[in-house]
N, C-alpha and C positions, 0 to 999 in steps of 0.2 A: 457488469461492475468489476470484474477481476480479469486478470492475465494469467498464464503459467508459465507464459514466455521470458526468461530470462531477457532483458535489456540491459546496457549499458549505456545508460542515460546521461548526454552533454546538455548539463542547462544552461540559458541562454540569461549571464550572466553578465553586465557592460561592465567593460572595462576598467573603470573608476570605482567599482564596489567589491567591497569585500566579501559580499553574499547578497541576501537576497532578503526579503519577506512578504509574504501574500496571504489573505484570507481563500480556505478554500470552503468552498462549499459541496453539497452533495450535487454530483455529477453523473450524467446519465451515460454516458460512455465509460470505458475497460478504463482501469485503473490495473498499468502492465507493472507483473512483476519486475526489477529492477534493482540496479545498481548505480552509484556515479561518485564521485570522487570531491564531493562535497559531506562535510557532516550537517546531518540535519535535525531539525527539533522539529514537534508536533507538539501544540497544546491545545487538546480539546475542548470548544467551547459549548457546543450545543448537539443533542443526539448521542447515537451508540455508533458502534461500529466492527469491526473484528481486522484484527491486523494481524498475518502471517509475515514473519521475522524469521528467517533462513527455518530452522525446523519447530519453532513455536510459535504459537499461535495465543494472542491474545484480546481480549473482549475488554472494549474499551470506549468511556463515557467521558461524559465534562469532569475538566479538573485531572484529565490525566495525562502526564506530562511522557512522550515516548523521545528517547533518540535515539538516531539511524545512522550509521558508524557505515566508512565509505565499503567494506567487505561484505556488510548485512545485504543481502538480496530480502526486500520487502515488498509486498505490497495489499491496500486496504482491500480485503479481502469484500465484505458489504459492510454498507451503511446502512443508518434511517434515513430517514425522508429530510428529515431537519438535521439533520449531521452536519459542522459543520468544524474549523479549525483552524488555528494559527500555523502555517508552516514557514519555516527560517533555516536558512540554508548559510554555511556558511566557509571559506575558502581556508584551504590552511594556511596559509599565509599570515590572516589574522589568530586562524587560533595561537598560532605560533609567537605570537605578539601578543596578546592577551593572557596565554596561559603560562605566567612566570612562577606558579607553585606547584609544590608536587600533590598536592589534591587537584588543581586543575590541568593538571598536565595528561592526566588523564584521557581527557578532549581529543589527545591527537594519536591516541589508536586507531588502530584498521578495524579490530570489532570490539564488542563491550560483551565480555563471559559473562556477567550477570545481566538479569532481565531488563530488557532496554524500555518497558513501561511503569512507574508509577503513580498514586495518586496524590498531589499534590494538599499540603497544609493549605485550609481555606485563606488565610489571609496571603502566604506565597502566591498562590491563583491569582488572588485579585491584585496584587502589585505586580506580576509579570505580564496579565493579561491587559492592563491601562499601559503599561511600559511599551508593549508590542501597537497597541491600538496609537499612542503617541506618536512615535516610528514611521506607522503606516500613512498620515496625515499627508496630503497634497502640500507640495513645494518644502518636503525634507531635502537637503541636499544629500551629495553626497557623503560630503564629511562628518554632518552631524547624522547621516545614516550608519557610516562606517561605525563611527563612534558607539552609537547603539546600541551594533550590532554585536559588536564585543560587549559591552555591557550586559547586555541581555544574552548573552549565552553563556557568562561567567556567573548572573545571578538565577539563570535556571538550573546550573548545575549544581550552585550550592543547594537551591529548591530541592532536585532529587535525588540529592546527597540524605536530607532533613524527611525524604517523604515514605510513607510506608510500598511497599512491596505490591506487586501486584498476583494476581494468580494467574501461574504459567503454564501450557500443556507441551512439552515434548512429545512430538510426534513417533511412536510405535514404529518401529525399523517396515514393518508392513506396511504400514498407512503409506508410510513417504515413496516406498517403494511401488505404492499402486498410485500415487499421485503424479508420480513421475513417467508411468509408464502413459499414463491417460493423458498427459502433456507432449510424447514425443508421438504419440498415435491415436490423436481425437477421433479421427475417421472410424477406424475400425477395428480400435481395441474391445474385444468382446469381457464381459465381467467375467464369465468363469476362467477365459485364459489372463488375465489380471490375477483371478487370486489364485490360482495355482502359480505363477510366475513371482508373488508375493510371499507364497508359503504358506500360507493358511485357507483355510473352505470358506466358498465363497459365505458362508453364511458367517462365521464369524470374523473375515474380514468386513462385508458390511456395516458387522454391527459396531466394530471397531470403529471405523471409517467415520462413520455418523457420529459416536460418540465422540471424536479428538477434531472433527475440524466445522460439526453440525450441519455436513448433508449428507447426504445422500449420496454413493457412487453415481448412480443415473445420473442425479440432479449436477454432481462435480461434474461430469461428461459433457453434459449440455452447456456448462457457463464456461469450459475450455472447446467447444466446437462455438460456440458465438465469439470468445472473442479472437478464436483462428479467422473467423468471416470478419467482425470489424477490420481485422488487419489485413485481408488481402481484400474486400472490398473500398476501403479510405485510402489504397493506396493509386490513387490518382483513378480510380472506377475505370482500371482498366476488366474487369467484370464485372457483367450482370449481377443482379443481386440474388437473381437465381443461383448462377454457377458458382458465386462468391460461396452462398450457402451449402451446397452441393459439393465443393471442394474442400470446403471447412469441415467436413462429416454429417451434414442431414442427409437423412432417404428423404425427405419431400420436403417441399416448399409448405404444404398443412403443418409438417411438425417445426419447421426453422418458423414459420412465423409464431406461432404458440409457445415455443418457447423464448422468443424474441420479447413480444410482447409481454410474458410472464417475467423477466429478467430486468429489462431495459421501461417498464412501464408505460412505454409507447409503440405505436405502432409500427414497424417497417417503415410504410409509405410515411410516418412523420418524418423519421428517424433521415430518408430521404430527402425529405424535401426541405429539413434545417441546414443539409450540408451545401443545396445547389445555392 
């Protein structure tokens, strides 16, 4: 369910729209950290989830409105089962056209310094949430999408402009720095050479660790060595799923598949046989 890999993500964006908008739902493949040159909204409808946002980390339910600024490297870190969300993406071009005030001019920064989640006034919700679903309706054109689209991302902003705060964690100068190290060396970053490389004893980096992003060093290891293997396995299966695994950092096919299955809720051999 998650990446540590940095991307710079081009979406696939037709040329008559200003952006974009799609319902997403919970997804059983990596969801890669990333970047892209669109600003984006999120407005959660259904479920939980946890969103890492360049070095904070935020836990986040229906009714909460996040946006992701083209500098922010994010991405949904886990979901629930029922998780699921509006996302709308949108080109500068338009913001640049739609945003003629100085509160929404806002829009067309590169990052947002305050917390890019909050939880929106219940009646806000339900008027941007029927506005989006409106939008979304088979045979929108273009024009009356473009149109929208601007619409809806001038009246989300005023949304969480009006909406309370959410609760933030900055990540502990150690945490990020053991997070980053287990991301350039899934294979065979051992924990103790982590938190000495961190600064602190492996015992209370742990317990750090656990506390600011809610796993486990092991458990982070494992969900950055899976989805090292999604990515050199999907990419055109030029490996074995063995070697895929094995290159990604397991010692054995017993522990890549156990933790496959414990992550991904499906088995390998599914997870296979959805892609042929």
């Amino acid at each position: 369910m998650l990446s540590f890999f940095v991307v710079r993500a081009r979406l696939q964006i037709p040329s008559n729209q200003e952006g974009a908008l799609w319902r997403y739902a919970h997804a059983a493949s990596a969801n890669r950290r990333h970047t892209h040159a669109e600003l984006e909204l999120n407005l959660v409808t259904h479920g939980y989830g946890t969103y890492f946002v360049g070095a904070r980390r935020y836990r986040i339910r229906r009714g909460d409105l996040i946006w992701l600024f083209p500098a922010q490297e994010h991405v949904l870190f886990e979901q629930s089962a029922d998780f699921s969300m509006w996302v709308a993406v949108f080109r500068r071009k338009s913001i640049r056209a739609a945003a003629t005030t100085e509160a929404s001019r806002a829009l067309l920064q590169k990052d947002l310094e305050t917390g890019a989640s909050r939880r929106l006034l219940g009646d806000d919700m339900q008027r941007l949430e029927v506005l989006l679903r409106e939008l979304s309706a088979d045979g929108t054109g273009p024009d009356v999408l473009n149109a929208g689209l601007r619409y809806a991302m001038l009246l989300a902003w005023q949304s969480f402009e009006r909406a309370t705060g959410m609760g933030t964690h900055d990540l502990h100068p150690a945490v990020e720095r053991a997070a980053k190290l287990l991301r350039e060396d899934p294979e065979t970053a051992s924990l103790p050479r982590i938190a000495r490389r961190s600064g602190l004893s492996a015992a209370r980096l742990s317990r750090l660790f656990k506390a600011q992003t809610g796993y486990a060093l092991t458990d982070f290891r494992s969900r950055v060595r899976l989805d090292r293997f999604l990515e050199l396995y999907g990419a055109g299966h030029r490996l074995s799923m063995l070697d895929a695994a094995l290159s990604a950092g397991f010692g054995s096919y017993p522990q890549f598949h156990r933790v496959f299955t414990r992550i991904m809720g499906r088995s390998p051999r599914d997870y296979r046989r959805d892609l042929e």
